[in-house]
N, C-alpha and C positions, 0 to 999 in steps of 0.2 A: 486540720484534724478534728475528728469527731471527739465526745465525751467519752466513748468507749469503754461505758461498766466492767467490760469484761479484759479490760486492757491486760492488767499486772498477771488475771491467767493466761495470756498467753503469750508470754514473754518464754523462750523457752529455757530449760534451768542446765546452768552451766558445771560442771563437777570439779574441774580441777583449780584449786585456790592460784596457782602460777600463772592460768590465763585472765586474771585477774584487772587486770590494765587492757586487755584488748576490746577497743570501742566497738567492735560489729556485737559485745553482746550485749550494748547498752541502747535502751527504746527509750525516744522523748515523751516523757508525758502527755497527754491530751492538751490543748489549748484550756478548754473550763475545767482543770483539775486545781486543787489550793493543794497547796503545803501546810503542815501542823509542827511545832516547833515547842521545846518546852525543856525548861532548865530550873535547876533550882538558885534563886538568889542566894551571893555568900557561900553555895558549896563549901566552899575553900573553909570558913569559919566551922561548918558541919563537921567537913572533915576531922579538922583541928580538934575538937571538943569529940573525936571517935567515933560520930553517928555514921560509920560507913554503912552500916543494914539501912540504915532511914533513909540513908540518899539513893539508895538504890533500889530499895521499895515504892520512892516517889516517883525514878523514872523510868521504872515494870510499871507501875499503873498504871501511865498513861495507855500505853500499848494495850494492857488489858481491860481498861473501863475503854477504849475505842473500838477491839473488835468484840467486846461484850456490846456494847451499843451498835455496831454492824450486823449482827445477830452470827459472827464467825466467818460473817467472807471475807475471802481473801485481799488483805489491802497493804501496800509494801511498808515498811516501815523499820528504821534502826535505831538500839538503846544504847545509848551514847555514857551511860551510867550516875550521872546528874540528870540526865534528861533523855528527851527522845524526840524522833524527828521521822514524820508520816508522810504519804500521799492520801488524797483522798479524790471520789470521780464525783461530780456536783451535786449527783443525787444522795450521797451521803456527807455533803456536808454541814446540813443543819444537826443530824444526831452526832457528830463529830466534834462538832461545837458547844451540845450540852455535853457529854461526857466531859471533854477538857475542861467547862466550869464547871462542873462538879468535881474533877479530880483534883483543881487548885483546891480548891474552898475543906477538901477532904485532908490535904497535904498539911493545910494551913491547922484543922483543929484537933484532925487525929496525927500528926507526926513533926507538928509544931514547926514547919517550914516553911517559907515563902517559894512557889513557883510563879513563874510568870508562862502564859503560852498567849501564842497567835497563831493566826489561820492565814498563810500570804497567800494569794491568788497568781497563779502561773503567769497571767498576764505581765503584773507589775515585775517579778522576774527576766521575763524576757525583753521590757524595757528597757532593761539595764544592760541588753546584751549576753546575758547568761542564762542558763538551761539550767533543766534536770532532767538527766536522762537514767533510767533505772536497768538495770541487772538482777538476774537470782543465780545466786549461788546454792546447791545443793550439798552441804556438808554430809548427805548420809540419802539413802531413798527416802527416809519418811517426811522428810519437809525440806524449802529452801526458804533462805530467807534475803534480803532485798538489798541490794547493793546501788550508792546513788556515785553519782558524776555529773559535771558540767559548771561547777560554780554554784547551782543555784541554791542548795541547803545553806551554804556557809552563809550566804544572801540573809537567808530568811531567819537565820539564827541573826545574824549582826542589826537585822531592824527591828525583831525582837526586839534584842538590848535597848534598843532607842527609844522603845516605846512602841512603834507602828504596829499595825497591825493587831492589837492586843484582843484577846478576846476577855473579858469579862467575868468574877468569881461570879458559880450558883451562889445563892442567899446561904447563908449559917443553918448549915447538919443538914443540907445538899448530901447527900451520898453518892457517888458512882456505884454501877454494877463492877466489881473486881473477881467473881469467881471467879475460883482455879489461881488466883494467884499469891503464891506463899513463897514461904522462903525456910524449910526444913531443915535442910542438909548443914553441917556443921561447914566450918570453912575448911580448904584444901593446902594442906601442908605443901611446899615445894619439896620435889624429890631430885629435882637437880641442882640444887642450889638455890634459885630464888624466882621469884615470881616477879616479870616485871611488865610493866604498860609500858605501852608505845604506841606514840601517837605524831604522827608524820603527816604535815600538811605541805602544801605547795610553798615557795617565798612569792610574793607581790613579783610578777613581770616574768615569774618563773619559765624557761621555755618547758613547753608540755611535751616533749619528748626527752627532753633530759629529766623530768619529773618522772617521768613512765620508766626509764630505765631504771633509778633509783627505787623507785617503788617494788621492782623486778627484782633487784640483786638482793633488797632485805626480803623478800618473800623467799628467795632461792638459800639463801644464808638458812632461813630460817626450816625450809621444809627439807633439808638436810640433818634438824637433829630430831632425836626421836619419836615418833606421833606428831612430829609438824609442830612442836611445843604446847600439844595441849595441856592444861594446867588439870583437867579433870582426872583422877585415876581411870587405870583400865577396868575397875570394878565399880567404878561409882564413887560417888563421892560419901565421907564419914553421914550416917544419920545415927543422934541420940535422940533418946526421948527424958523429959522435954526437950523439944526443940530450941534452940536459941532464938528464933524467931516465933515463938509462941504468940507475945503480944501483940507483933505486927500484924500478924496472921487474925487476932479475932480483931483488930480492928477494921478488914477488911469488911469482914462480914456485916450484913447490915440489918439491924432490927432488934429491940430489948438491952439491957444494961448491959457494960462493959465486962463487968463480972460475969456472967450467965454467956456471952458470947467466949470470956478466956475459959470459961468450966466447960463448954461443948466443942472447943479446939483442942485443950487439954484430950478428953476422952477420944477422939475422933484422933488424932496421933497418934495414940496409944493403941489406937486399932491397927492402925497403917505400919506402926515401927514393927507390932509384933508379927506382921505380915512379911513385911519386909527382914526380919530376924532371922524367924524360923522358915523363909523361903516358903510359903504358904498359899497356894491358888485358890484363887476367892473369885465364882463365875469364870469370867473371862479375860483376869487380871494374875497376870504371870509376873512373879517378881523380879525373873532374871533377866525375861525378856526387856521389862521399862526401865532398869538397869542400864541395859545395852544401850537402850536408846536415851537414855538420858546424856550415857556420853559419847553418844553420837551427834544427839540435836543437840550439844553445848557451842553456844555460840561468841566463840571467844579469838575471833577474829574479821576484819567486816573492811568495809571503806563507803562512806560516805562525803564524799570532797577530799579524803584522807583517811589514810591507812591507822585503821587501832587494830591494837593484839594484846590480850594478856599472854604472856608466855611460861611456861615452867621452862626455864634454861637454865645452863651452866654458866659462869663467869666468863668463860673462855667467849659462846655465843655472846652477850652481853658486850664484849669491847668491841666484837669484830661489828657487832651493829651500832654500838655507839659510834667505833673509827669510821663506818662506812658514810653515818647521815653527819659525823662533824665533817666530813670531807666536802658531803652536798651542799651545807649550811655554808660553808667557807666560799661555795663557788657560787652562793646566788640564787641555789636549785630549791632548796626544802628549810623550812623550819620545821622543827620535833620536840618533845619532851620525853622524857624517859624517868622511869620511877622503880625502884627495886623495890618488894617487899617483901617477905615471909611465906605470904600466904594466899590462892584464890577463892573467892566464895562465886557463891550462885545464888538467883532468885529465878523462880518457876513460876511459868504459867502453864500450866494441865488444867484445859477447861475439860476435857475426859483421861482417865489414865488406862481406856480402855481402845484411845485411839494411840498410832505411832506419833503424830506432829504435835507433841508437846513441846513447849520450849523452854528453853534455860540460858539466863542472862547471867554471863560471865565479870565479873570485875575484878581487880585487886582486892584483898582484904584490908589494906591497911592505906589505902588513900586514891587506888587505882587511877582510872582514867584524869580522874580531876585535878589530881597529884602532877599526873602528867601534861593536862591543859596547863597547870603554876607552871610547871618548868617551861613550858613552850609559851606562854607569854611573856616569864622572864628572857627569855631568848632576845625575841622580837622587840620588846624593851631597851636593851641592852644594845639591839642594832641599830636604832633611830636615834 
C-alpha cells in the first residue's frame, strides 16, 4: 500500500449505525500512516474533584489543535472523552506532532492536567499482528465521522501507557491553534430517565463473531428507543449566557492577558446568545438551521476497538442492556462498563458556523465515558 493523502476521503460513508460491525466497510490504513493517541493522566482523580468540562476540553483539543494544524483536511479521528485517538498520512505528521506538544504543555498550564500522547507508526502495529482498519459513519449529510477496528488503537493506547512511543511537551506557554473550539451549551437534562455511557470492549481470546453479534443486539436494543437514544434535545441543547464554559473558552484563545481574553469571550457570547435568542439572521448564519445541525452532527455514539454511547434511556433500556453484556461477560465474549448519570453535556468544534460539518463531542455530564472505563477495569480486575 501506498501513503495515500487522500485515503480517509475516500473511504465511502456508511448511514445506517446497525451496519455498524460489517467488515466490507472498514479500509486498512496505508503502511507509512502513525496513529496519534492521547489521554489524560488520573482522569479518574479529575473526575472525582468534578472537572468533567476540563477533561473533556483536553480531549476536543487534541482533535482541534490537529486539524487546526492540518489546515482542515480531512483526517479520521475519535473523542474518547479523556482523550482522543487519530490517523495521520506521513506527510502530516511532523505538524501533527507539534500540535500534540503544544496541546499537552497547554492542558498542563492552562487546565492544570497532565496528558500524555504518542505517535505509534503503523508499522510497529502490524508487528504485533494487528491492524487498523477505518470506517465513516455518516450521522446526518453534513459530515461523518471515523470509525476504527482491527485491534490496533487499543494497541497504541496500552503503549502509550507504558511509556512507548511518547511524543515530547512544547517548551512553557507553547500554545496550540484551538479555534472554533468551545464549549457553550449548558449541560443536557435526561428526559427519559438517565443518561448513561457505555463502553463495550472485546474479552482477551474473545471469538470475533460472537463479539460482532453482541455488538449487533446492543445497537438493535438500542435503536429501538426513541432517536436511537440520543441524549441531545430535538431543539438543541440549553444555551445561557454566560456561558458555563466561559473560562475554558478564553483560555483557548491565544495572545494578551487572561482577563482581556475572558472580557472578549464574555462580549462575543453575548453577541451569539442574543442571536441565537431572538432567532436572528446575521449574513449567512441561520440560527435554526445550525440548531438542526448541531443535533445532527452530535456525536454520541462511535466504535473504536469498542462500542461507546452516551444514551438518554429509560430504566427499562438500561437493564435489558446491562442483562444482555452481563450475559456476554459470563460467556467470555465482552468486557463493559456502564455508568448512569443525570445529565449530557457537549463541547464543539465550529471552525465556521457558516458551514454544515461542525462538530459536537458528546459525553456524560457527571463522570461519563471515564466513569465507565472505572467500571470496565473494575470488571477485568475482578476476572484475573
Amino acid at each position: 500500500m501506498t501513503s495515500g493523502e487522500s485515503f480517509y476521503g475516500g473511504i465511502p460513508v456508511f448511514r445506517g449505525f446497525t451496519s455498524l460491525m460489517d467488515p466490507v466497510l472498514y479500509s486498512p490504513l496505508p503502511d507509512d500512516w502513525s496513529i496519534g493517541v492521547a489521554d489524560i493522566v488520573d482522569s479518574t482523580k479529575a473526575i472525582a474533584a468534578q472537572r468533567y468540562k476540563a477533561v473533556n476540553m483536553a480531549g476536543a483539543a487534541v482533535i482541534a489543535a490537529v486539524t487546526n494544524a492540518l489546515e482542515g483536511r480531512e483526517f479520521p479521528f475519535v473523542f474518547g472523552g479523556d482523550g482522543a485517538s487519530f490517523a495521520v498520512a506521513p506527510g502530516d505528521l511532523g505538524r501533527a506532532r507539534e500540535a500534540l506538544a503544544a496541546t499537552t504543555t497547554w492542558v498542563r498550564e492552562d487546565l492544570d492536567l497532565s496528558m500524555r500522547v504518542a505517535l505509534v507508526p503503523m508499522s510497529a502495529i502490524r508487528a504485533q499482528g494487528l491492524d487498523v482498519r477505518v470506517a465513516r459513519f455518516g450521522p446526518s449529510a453534513n459530515l461523518s465521522y471515523a470509525m476504527f477496528s482491527g485491534g490496533g488503537l487499543a494497541f497504541a493506547d496500552a503503549a502509550m501507557k507504558r511509556g512507548e512511543f511518547a511524543v515530547a511537551p512544547a517548551p512553557d506557554g507553547t500554545q496550540p491553534d484551538l479555534s472554533g473550539l468551545s464549549c457553550r451549551f449548558e449541560v443536557m437534562p435526561a428526559s427519559r430517565g438517565l443518561i448513561l455511557s457505555v463502553l463495550v470492549m472485546p474479552a482477551r481470546g474473545a471469538d470475533p463473531h460472537a463479539f460482532r453479534k453482541v455488538i449487533e443486539d446492543i445497537i438493535h436494543l438500542v435503536e429501538r428507543s426513541p432517536d436511537g437514544g440520543r441524549p441531545v434535545p430535538a431543539q438543541g441543547p440549553p444555551l445561557k449566557w454566560p456561558p458555563q464554559g466561559l473560562d475554558y473558552e478564553a483560555r483557548t484563545r491565544r495572545g494578551g492577558p487572561l482577563l482581556a481574553r475572558r472580557a472578549s469571550v464574555l462580549a462575543y457570547t453575548l453577541f451569539v446568545y442574543l442571536i441565537m435568542r431572538f432567532d436572528l439572521k446575521v449574513g449567512g448564519f441561520v440560527p435554526d438551521l445550525y440548531r438542526r445541525q448541531v443535533v445532527e452532527n452530535s456525536d454520541f455514539r462511535k466504535y473504536d476497538d469498542g462500542l461507546r454511547m452516551i444514551l438518554d434511556c429509560t430504566p427499562e433500556l438500561e437493564r435489558a442492556l446491562s442483562d444482555r453484556l452481563a450475559a456476554a461477560a459470563r460467556a467470555g465474549i465482552v468486557r463493559y462498563g456502564l455508568y448512569p448519570q443525570d445529565a449530557a453535556m457537549m463541547t464543539c468544534f465550529t471552525p465556521s458556523a457558516l458551514r454544515s460539518d461542525h462538530v459536537h463531542f458528546i459525553d456524560g455530564a457527571r463522570g461519563g465515558y471515564a466513569s465507565a472505563a472505572t467500571a470496565l477495569k473494575a470488571m477485568v480486575a475482578a476476572a484475573t
